[in-house]
BATOR-355078 format. One record per residue: residue in three letters; z, y, x of N, C-alpha, C, O, CB in turn. Coordinates in steps of 0.05 Angstrom, whole numbers, padded with zeros to 5 digits, always signed. Glycine has a CB too. Example, Ala and Ser with C-alpha at 12.3 -4.5 7.8 and 13.67 -1.06 7.14 Angstrom:
BEGIN
ALA+00156-00114+00264+00156-00090+00246+00156-00066+00264+00169-00066+00285+00181-00089+00226
SER+00142-00045+00257+00143-00021+00273+00157+00001+00258+00161+00023+00268+00114-00012+00282
***
This chain:
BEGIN
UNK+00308-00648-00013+00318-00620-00013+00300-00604-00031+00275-00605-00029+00317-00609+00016
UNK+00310-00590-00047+00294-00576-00065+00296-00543-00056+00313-00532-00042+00304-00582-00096
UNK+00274-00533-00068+00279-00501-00062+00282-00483-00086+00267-00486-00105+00254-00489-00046
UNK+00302-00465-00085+00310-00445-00094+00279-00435-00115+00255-00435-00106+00322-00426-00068
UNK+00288-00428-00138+00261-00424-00144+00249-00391-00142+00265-00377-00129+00260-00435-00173
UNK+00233-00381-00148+00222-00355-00121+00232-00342-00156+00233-00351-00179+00175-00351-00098
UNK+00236-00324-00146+00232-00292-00164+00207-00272-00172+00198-00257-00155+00247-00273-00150
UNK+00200-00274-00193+00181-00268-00203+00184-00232-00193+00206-00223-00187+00181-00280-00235
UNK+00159-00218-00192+00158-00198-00178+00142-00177-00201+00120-00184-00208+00146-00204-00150
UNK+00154-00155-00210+00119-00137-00221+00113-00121-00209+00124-00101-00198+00113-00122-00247
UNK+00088-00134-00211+00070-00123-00192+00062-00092-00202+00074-00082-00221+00044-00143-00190
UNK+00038-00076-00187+00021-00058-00193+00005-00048-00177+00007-00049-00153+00030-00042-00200
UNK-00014-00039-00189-00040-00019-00178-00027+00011-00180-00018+00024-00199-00072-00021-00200
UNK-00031+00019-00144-00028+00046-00142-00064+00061-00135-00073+00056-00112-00002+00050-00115
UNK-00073+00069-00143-00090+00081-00139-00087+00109-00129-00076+00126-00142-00101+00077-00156
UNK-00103+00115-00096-00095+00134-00088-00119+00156-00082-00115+00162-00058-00080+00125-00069
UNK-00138+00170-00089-00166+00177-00084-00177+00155-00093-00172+00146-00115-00175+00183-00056
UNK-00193+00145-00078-00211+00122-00087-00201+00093-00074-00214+00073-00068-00244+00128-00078
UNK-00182+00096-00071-00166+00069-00061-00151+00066-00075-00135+00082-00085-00153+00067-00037
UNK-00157+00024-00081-00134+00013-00096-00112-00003-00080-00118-00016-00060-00144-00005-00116
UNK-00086-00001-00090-00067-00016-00066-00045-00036-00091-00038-00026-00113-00043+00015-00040
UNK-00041-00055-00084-00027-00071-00103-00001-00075-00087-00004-00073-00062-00042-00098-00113
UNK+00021-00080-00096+00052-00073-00085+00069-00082-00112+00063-00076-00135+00057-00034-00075
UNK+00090-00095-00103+00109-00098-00118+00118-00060-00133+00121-00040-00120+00132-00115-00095
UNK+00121-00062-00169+00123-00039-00185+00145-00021-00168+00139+00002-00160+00133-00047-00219
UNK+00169-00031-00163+00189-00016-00152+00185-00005-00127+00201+00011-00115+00209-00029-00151
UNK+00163-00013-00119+00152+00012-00085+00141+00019-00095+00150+00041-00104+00136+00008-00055
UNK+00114+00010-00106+00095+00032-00120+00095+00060-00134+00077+00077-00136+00088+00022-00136
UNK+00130+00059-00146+00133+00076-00167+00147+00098-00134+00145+00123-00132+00157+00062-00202
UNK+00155+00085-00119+00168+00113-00087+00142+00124-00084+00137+00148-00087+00182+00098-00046
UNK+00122+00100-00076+00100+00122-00062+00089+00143-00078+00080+00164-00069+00074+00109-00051
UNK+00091+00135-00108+00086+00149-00126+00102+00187-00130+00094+00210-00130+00091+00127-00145
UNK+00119+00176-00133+00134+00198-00124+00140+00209-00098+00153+00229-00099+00154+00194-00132
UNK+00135+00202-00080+00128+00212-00056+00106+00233-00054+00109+00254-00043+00121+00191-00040
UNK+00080+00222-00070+00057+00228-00062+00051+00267-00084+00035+00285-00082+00034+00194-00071
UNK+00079+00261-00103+00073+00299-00113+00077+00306-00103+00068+00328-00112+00081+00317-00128
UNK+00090+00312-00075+00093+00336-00054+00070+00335-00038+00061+00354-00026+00118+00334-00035
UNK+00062+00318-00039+00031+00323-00018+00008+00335-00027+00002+00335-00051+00016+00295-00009
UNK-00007+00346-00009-00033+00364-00006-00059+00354+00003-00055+00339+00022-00029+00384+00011
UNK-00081+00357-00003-00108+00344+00011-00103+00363+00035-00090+00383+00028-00143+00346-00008
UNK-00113+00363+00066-00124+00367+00080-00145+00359+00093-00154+00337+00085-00114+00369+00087
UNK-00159+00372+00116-00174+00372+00131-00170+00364+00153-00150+00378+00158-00182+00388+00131
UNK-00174+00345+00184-00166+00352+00206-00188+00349+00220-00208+00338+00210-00143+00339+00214
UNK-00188+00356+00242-00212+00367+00252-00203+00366+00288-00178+00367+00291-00218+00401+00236
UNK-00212+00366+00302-00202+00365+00325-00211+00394+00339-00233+00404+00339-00211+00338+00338
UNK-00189+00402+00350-00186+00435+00361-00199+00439+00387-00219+00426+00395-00153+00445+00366
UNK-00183+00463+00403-00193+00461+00437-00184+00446+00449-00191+00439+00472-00189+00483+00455
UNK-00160+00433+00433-00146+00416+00456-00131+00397+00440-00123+00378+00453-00126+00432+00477
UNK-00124+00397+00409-00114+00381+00389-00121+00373+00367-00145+00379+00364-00098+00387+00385
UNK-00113+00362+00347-00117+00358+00320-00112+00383+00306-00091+00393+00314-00101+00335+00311
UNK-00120+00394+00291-00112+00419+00272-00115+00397+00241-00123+00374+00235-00141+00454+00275
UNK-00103+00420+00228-00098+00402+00197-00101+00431+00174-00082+00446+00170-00055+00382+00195
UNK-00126+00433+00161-00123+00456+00143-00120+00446+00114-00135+00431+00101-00148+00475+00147
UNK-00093+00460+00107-00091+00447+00086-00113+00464+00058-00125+00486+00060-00057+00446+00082
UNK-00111+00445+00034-00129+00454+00016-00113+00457-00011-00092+00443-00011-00154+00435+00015
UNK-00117+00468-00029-00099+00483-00057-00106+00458-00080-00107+00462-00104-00115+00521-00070
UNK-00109+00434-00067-00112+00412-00091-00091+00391-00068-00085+00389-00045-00155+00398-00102
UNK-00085+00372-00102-00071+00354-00095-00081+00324-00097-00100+00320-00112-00051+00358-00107
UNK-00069+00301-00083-00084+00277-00077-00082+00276-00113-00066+00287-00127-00069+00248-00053
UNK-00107+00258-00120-00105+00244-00148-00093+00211-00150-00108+00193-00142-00138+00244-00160
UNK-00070+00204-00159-00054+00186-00161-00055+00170-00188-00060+00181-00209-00031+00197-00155
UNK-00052+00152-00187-00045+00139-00209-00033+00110-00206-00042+00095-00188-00069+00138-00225
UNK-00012+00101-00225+00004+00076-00227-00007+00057-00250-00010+00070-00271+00035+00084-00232
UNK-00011+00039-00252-00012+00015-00276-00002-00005-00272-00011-00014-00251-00035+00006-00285
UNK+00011-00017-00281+00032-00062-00279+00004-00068-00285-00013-00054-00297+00068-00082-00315
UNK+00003-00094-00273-00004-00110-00266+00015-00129-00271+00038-00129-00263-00012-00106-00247
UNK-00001-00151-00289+00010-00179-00300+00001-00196-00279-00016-00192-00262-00001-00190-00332
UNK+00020-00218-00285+00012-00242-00256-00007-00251-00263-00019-00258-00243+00029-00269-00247
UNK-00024-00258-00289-00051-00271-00294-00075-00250-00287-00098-00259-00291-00053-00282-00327
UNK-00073-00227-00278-00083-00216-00262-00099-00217-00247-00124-00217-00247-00075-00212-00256
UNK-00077-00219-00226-00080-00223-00201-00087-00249-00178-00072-00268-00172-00062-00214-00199
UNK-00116-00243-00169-00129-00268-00151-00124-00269-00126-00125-00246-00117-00159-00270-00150
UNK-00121-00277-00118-00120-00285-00085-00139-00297-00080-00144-00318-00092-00100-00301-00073
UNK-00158-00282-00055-00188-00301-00031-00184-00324-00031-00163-00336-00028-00192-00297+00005
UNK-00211-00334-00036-00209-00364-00036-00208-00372-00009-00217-00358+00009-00232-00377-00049
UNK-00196-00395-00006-00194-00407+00033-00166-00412+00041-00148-00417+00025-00206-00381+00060
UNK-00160-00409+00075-00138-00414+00082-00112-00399+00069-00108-00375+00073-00141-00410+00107
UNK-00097-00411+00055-00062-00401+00044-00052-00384+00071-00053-00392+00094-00035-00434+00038
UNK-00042-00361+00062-00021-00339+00077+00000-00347+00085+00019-00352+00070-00012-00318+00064
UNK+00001-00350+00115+00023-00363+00122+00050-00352+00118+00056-00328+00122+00019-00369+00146
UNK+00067-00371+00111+00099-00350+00107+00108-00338+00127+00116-00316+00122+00127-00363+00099
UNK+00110-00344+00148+00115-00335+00174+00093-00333+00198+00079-00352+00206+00134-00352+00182
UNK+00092-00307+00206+00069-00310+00229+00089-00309+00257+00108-00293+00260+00041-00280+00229
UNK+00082-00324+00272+00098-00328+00291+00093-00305+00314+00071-00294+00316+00095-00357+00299
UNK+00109-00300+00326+00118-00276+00341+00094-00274+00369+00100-00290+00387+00156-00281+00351
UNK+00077-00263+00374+00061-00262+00404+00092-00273+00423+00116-00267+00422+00046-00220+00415
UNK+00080-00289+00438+00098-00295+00469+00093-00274+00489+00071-00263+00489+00090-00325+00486
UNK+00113-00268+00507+00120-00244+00520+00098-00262+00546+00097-00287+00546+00160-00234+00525
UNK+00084-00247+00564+00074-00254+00587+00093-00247+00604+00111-00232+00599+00051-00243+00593
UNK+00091-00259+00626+00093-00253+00650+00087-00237+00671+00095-00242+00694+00089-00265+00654
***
């Protein structure tokens, strides 16, 4: 039995503040555009809740592809294709 051969994917780096996140290009480019309507805030916990003050700057974003020779994967145990489901207790 042979398998279907996989579909090559492009990739990318979304960089969001000081975080990098790698994601197939075609999400990357939503969150991307998602992320011009957003604002930095503050939250802070109130008398009795979270408060959230917003601030007059915006997150700093950025997109770049990423080629597959790239990209490494941790050395060690392979990612399993399927993680099997927790069993329900009793």
């Amino acid at each position: 039995m042979t398998r279907a051969p996989t579909k090559n994917v492009q990739m990318a780096c979304l960089k969001i503040g000081h975080y990098d996140y790698l994601m197939p290009a075609a999400k990357a480019i939503k969150v991307a555009e998602l992320m011009q309507d957003a604002f930095d805030c503050d939250r802070d916990y109130g008398d009795s809740d979270f408060r959230y003050t917003v601030k007059a700057t915006q997150p700093n974003v950025s997109f770049s592809l990423v080629r597959a020779n790239q990209v490494r994967m941790p050395e060690g145990e392979p990612v399993p294709a399927r993680i099997a489901k927790p069993r329900l207790l009793k």
